[in-house]
Every structure is written in structure tokens, then in C-alpha cells.
C-alpha positions in Angstrom: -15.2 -61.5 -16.5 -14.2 -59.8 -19.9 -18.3 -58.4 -20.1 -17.1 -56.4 -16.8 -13.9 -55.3 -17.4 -15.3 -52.1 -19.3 -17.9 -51.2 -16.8 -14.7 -51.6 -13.9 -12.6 -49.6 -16.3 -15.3 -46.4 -16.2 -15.7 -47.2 -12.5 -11.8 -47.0 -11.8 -11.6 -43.9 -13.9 -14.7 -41.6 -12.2 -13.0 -42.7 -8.3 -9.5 -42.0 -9.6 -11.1 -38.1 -10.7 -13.5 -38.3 -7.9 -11.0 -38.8 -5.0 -8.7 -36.4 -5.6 -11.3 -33.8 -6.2 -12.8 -34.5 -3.3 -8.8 -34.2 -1.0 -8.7 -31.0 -2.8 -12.2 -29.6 -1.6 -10.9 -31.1 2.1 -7.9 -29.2 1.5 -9.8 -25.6 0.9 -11.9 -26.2 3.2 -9.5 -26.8 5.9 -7.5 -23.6 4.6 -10.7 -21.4 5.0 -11.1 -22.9 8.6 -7.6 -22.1 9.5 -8.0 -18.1 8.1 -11.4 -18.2 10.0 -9.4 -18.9 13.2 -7.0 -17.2 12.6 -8.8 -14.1 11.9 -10.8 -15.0 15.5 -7.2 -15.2 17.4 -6.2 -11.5 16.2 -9.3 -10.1 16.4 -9.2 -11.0 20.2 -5.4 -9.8 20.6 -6.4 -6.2 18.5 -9.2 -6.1 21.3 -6.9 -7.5 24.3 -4.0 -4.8 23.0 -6.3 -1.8 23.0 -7.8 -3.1 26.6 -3.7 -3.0 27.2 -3.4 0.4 25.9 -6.5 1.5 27.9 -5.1 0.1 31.4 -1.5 2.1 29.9 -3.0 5.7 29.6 -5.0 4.8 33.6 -1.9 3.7 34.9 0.0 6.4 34.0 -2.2 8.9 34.5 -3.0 9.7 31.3 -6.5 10.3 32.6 -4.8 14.2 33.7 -6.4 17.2 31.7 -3.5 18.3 29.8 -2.6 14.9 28.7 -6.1 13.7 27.6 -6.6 17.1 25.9 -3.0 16.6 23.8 -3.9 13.1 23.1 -7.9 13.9 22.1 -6.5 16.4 19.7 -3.3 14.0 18.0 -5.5 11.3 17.6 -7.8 13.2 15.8 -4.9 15.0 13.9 -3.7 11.6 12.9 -6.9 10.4 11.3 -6.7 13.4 9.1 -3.6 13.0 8.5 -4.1 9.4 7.6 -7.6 10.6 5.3 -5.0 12.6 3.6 -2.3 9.5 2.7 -4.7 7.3 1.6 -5.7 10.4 -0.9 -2.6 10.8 -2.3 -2.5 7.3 -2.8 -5.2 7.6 -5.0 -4.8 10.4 -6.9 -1.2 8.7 -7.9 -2.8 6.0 -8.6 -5.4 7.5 -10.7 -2.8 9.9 -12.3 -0.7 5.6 -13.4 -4.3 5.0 -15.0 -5.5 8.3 -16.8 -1.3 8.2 -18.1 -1.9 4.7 -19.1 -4.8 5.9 -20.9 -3.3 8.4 -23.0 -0.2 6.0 -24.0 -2.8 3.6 -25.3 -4.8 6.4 -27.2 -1.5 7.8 -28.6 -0.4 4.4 -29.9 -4.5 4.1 -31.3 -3.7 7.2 -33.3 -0.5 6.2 -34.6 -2.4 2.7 -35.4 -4.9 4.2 -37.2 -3.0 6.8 -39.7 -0.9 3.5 -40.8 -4.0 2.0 -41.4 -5.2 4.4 -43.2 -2.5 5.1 -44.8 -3.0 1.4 -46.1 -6.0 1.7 -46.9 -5.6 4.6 -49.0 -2.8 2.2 -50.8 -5.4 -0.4 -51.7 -8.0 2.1 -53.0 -5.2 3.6 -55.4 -3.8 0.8 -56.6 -7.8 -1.0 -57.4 -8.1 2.7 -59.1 -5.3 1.3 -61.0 -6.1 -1.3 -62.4 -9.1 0.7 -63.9 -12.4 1.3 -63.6 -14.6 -1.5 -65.2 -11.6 -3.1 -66.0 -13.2 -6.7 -65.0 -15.8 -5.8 -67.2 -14.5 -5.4 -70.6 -12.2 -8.5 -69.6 -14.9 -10.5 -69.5 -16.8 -9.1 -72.7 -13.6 -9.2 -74.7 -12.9 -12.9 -74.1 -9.9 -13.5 -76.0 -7.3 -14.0 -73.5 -8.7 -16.4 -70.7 -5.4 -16.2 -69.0 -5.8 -12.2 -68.3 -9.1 -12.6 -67.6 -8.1 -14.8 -64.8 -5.6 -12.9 -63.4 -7.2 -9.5 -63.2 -10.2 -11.3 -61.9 -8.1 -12.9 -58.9 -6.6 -9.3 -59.1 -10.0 -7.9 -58.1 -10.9 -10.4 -55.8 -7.6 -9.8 -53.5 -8.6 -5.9 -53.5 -11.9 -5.9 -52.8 -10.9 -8.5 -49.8 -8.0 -6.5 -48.2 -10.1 -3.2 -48.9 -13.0 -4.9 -46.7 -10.9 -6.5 -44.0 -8.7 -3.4 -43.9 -12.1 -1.6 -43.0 -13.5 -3.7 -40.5 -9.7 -3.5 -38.8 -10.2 0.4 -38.9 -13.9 0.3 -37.4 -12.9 -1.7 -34.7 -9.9 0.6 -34.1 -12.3 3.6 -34.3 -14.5 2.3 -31.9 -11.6 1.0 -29.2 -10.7 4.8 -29.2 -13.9 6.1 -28.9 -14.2 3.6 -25.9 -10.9 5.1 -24.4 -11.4 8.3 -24.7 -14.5 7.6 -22.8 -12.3 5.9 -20.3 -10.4 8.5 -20.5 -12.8 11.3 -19.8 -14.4 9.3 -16.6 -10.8 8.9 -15.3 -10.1 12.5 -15.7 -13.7 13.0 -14.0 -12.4 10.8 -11.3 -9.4 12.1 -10.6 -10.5 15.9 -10.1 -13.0 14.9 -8.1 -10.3 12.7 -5.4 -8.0 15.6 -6.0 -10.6 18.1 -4.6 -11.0 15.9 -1.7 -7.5 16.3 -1.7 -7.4 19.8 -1.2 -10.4 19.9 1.2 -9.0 17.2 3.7 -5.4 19.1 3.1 -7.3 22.9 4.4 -8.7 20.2 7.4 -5.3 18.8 8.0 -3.6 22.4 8.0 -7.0 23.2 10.6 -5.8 20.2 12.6 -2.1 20.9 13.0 -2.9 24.7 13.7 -5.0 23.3 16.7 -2.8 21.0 17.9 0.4 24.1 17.8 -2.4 26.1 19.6 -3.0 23.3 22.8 0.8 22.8 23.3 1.3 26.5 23.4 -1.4 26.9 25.7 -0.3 23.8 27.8 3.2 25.3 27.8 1.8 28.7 29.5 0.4 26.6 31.9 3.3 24.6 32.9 4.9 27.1 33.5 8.3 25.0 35.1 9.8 21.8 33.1 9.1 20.2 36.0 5.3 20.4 35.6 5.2 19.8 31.9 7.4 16.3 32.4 5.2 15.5 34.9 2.0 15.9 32.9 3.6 14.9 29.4 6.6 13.3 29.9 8.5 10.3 29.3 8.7 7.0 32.1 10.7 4.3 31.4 8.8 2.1 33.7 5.5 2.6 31.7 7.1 1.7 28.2 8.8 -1.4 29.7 5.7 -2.5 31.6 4.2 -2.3 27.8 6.3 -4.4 26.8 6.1 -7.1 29.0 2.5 -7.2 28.3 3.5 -7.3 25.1 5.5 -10.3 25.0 4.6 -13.1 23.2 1.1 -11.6 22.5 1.0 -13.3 18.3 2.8 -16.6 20.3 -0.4 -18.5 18.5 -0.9 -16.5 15.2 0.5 -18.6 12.4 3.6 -17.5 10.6 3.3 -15.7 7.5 6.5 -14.4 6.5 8.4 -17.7 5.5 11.9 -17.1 4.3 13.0 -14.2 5.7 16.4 -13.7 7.4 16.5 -13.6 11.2 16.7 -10.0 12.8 20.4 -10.9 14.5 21.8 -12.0 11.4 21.4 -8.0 10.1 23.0 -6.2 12.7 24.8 -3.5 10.8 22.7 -4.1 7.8 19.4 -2.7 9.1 18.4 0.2 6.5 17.3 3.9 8.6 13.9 4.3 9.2 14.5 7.8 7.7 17.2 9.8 6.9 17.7 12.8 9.2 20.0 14.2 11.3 20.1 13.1 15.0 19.0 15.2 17.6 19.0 13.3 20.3 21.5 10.1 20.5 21.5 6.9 22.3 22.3 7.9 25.7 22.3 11.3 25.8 19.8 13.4 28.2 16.7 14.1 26.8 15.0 16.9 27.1 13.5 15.5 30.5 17.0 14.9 31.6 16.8 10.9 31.5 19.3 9.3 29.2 17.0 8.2 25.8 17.2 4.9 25.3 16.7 5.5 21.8 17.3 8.0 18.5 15.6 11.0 18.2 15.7 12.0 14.4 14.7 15.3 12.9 12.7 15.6 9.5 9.8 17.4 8.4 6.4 16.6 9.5 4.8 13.9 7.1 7.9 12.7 6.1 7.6 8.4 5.8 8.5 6.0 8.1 10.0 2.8 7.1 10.0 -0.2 9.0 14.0 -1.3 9.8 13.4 -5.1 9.3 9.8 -7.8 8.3 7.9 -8.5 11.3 4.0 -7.9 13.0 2.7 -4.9 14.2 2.5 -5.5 18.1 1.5 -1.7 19.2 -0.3 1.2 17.4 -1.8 3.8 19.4 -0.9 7.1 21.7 1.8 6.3 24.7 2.1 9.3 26.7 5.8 11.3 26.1 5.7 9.0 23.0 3.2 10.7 21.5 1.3 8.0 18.7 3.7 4.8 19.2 4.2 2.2 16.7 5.9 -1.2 18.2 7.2 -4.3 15.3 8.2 -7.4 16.9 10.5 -8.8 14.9 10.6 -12.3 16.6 13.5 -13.4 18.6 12.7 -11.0 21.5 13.5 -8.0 19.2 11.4 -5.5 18.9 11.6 -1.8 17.0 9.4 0.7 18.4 9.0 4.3 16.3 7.2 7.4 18.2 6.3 10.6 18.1 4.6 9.6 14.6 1.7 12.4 13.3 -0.4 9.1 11.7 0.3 5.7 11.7 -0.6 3.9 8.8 -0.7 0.2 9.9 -2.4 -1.4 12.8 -2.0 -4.2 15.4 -1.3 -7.7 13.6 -0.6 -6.4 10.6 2.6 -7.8 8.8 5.0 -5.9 7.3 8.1 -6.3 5.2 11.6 -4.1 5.7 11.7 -0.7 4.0 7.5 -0.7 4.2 6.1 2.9 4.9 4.2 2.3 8.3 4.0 5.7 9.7 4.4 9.5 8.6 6.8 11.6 10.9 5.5 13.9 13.4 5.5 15.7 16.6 3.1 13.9 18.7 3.3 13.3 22.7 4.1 17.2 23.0 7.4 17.3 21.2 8.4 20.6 20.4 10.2 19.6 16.9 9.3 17.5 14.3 10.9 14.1 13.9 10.6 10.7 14.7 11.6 8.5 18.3 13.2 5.3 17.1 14.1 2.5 19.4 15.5 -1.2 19.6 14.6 -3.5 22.2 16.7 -6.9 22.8 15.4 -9.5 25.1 13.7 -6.5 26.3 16.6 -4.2 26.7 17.3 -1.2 24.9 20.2 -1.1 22.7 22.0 1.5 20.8 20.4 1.0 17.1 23.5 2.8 15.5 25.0 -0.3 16.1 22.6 -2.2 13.8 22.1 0.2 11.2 24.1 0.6 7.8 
């Protein structure tokens, strides 16, 4: 039995690394399964919601000339727009790198005229001790003791001279590498800022358009009557919407874990952007209806925030809401923001509170730039002045 109990030893120890290995493969592999699916289930619900949003503009009759025209030329206002975010996004973040860049070459310089400065030390003080120095030391040969100690003398100095040189080669070279880094960055970042400027000319293009349909639209509306008609809002369509809506990620796996619940910040909910109120909860609208919701003025592009964490249920053009961006905050709370000029996130997409998910607008045919912002509870709207600090 003894002969064995090596051989059971080595057995004992390869299952005791083999099994756990092997629980850990089952464990990733199961996770990639689960993402797999998952990414399946929202595919179909992105597909299902813009079926939904289809069926919306159909039913009501969004299909009218004057409504598809406004929404043709938003949508295509909004990708500009949208080209243009992700732009500046870049340049800034190319502007973090290219400063990064010239920190790390200013602190190279300052590295290198120390080390210099060192070196220059060394050379002096070997000049010092003078030239051929070890040389008559060792011809002279009557004090070992000196001998010795100029020699260890030498040794030191032509060491630290050598290693202080190699320190300032590689130094030398890092900043040559930099400022090679620092050259293609530059490169870079004139070349996204250009693309900046071209898409910003587009974007101007785009937004002189879209002033140039709604004026014609007005001339041909000629009553309020005919314009709320074509462009206006109905309560009935948005809460049809929403009962589609409900319950639409019911089988998407959580992903935000430790979040507080959207009742427990009534009061606390931070704006979605600070401007003056136009429109309040309850007042007429310009249609006449009482808005179920806030209509805030600020200047086109301005960023949206979301109020609170949740998932992107909605993202696309809602007639009288111009392009419509719904959160579902779980619960039966939802927070809708309209009248966007781009929307920045799309359907399933999860988001965290104070997140820029849209830019401000005047989409849906709104005369003045601003954003729509409404909160739904168990389906019902609710004054969100109540929940906001």
C-alpha cells in the first residue's frame, strides 16, 4: 500500500486542479450562453418596438404628407446631429491624449537636463581627479593604500558615467518616441476636427432645411386647426404606446443591481436640464389640451440627462412629439423626453441617472427650442415638479 501512496498522492493532486478548472470553464461557458440569449431576446424586442413604432406613425396617420415630410427631414437632421456628438467626443478625447502627451514630454525634458546635469557632475569631478592619474599610481608604487583607493575611485566613475549614459539614451529615445506620438496625435486630431467642421456646415445645412419645411408647412396650414390636425399632439396615441410598451424587457435580465427604487426619490430626482418652464403641468398647450407634462426651454443641442437608472424602452419620431425618448424605470414608472433634435441612446440600452441620452431640440414641429419631459405612474401622468429637487 505504501508503493501507491505516491502515485494516489499525484492522482489526488491533478483532479483536485482538474475539477475546479473544469466548473470554471462550465461557468464561462454558461455566462457566454446567457449573453448570447440575451442578446437574441433584445434583438427581437429592438425589432418588435420599431414594428410598434411603425404600426404608431399608421395609426395615427402619420402616413399624411406634411407629417412624413417633417419626420423624413428630423430624422435625417438627427443623424447629423448625432455624426456631430460623437465628433466632439472625439476631438475631446483626442485633445485628453495629445495634452497627456505634452505633460509626459515636459516632464522628459525636465528628466533629461537633471540628468545631464549629473552627468556633467561625474565628468568634472573624474577630470578631477586628474588625467592619467591611475597611471602614475600604479608606476609610482609606493603607497599601495592610494593606489587602491583612486583605483576603486576610477572604477565608481567610469561606472556611474556609463550607466548615467545608457539612462540618458533611453530617455532620448522615449522622447523621440513621444514626440512621434505626439505628431500622429496632432495629425489625428486636425484631421477629426475637420470632419468636425464639415459635418457642423452639414448640420447648419440640415437645421436651415428643416426651419425651411415648417415654414412652408405653416403657410400651408393656414388655421391652428389644420396644423394640430396634421402635427399635433393625441393623448390617446402616446397612451396606446405605452401600453404596448408595458412590460416589453419583462425577460431581459437585470443589470443594474443596487440601485435605489424610483419611488424612494420622489423629490430627489435631479432636472433633466435646467431651463425655464414654458409650458407647465397642466396648463394648455399650444393645441389647447392640458400637457400632461413640462415643456422646458434651452437652446438647441443643449444635453439631456436621464432623471433616474433604468432601460431605454422607446427611441424614435412620435408625431407632436417630435423624436421621443421613453426610460422605464421599473415599477410601472416610466420618464419619457421629446421634442429631442438627436437621440443618443437606443432601445434596450441601460442607463444610469444624470447620463446624457439626448440633445435638446425642436422636433415634431415645435416652434421653440426645448425639451418635452414627462412622468408616467402605473401609466398615469403625474406632475414631475413633484419629484424633482
Amino acid at each position: 500500500m505504501r508503493r501507491y501512496l505516491p502515485a494516489l498522492c499525484c492522482l489526488a493532486a491533478v483532479l483536485a486542479c482538474a475539477f475546479p478548472a473544469r466548473a470554471q470553464d462550465a461557468g464561462e461557458a454558461q455566462r457566454a450562453a446567457q449573453e448570447q440569449e440575451t442578446r437574441k431576446k433584445l434583438d427581437a424586442v429592438r425589432a418588435e418596438l420599431r414594428q410598434l413604432a411603425e404600426q404608431q406613425r399608421v395609426a395615427g396617420g402619420e402616413r399624411d404628407e406634411a407629417a412624413r415630410a417633417l419626420r423624413d427631414k428630423e430624422l435625417a437632421l438627427a443623424a447629423v446631429a448625432r455624426d456631430v456628438q460623437a465628433l466632439d467626443t472625439q476631438v475631446a478625447a483626442q485633445q485628453a491624449r495629445l495634452d497627456e502627451l505634452d505633460a509626459g514630454k515636459a516632464k522628459l525634458d525636465r528628466t533629461l537636463a537633471q540628468q545631464r546635469a549629473a552627468l556633467g557632475g561625474l565628468l568634472r569631478s573624474a577630470y578631477a581627479l586628474g588625467r592619467g592619474e591611475e597611471l602614475k599610481l600604479l608606476l609610482q608604487q609606493d603607497d599601495v593604500a592610494a593606489i587602491s583607493r583612486v583605483l576603486a575611485y576610477h572604477r565608481y566613475f567610469q561606472r556611474a558615467q556609463v550607466e548615467q549614459i545608457e539612462r540618458l539614451r533611453a530617455d532620448l529615445q522615449r522622447l523621440a518616441d513621444v514626440q512621434e506620438e505626439i505628431r500622429h496625435a496632432a495629425d489625428e486630431l486636425a484631421a477629426t476636427r475637420d470632419a468636425r467642421r464639415q459635418e457642423g456646415a452639414k448640420l447648419d445645412a440640415e437645421r436651415a432645411g428643416r426651419a425651411e419645411l415648417l415654414g412652408q408647412l405653416e403657410a400651408k396650414m393656414k388655421d391652428q386647426a389644420a396644423r394640430i390636425a396634421a402635427l399635433g399632439r393625441n393623448e390617446a396615441e402616446l397612451g396606446s404606446l405605452l401600453e404596448r410598451l408595458r412590460d416589453v424587457f419583462a425577460d431581459i435580465p437585470e443589470q443594474i443591481a443596487g440601485a435605489a427604487s424610483f419611488a424612494s426619490q420622489r423629490g430627489r430626482l435631479a432636472w433633466p436640464l435646467q431651463g425655464r418652464i414654458v409650458t407647465p403641468f397642466g396648463a394648455p398647450d399650444e393645441s389647447g389640451r392640458r400637457s400632461s407634462g413640462l415643456l422646458l426651454a434651452a437652446k438647441t443641442g443643449s444635453a439631456v440627462h436621464a432623471v433616474s437608472h433604468g432601460r431605454v424602452a422607446f427611441a424614435d419620431w412620435l408625431r407632436g412629439y417630435g423624436l421621443m425618448l421613453i426610460i422605464d424605470h421599473g415599477d410601472g414608472y416610466l420618464s419619457l423626453y421629446g421634442c429631442n433634435e438627436t437621440l443618443l441612446k437606443d432601445v434596450g440600452d441601460w442607463v444610469d441617472a444624470g447620463e446624457t441620452i439626448a440633445t435638446s431640440g425642436a422636433s415634431g414641429g415645435q416652434k421653440v427650442a426645448g425639451l418635452y419631459f414627462e412622468l408616467r405612474a402605473k401609466g398615469k401622468a403625474v406632475d414631475p415638479r413633484g419629484w424633482l429637487r
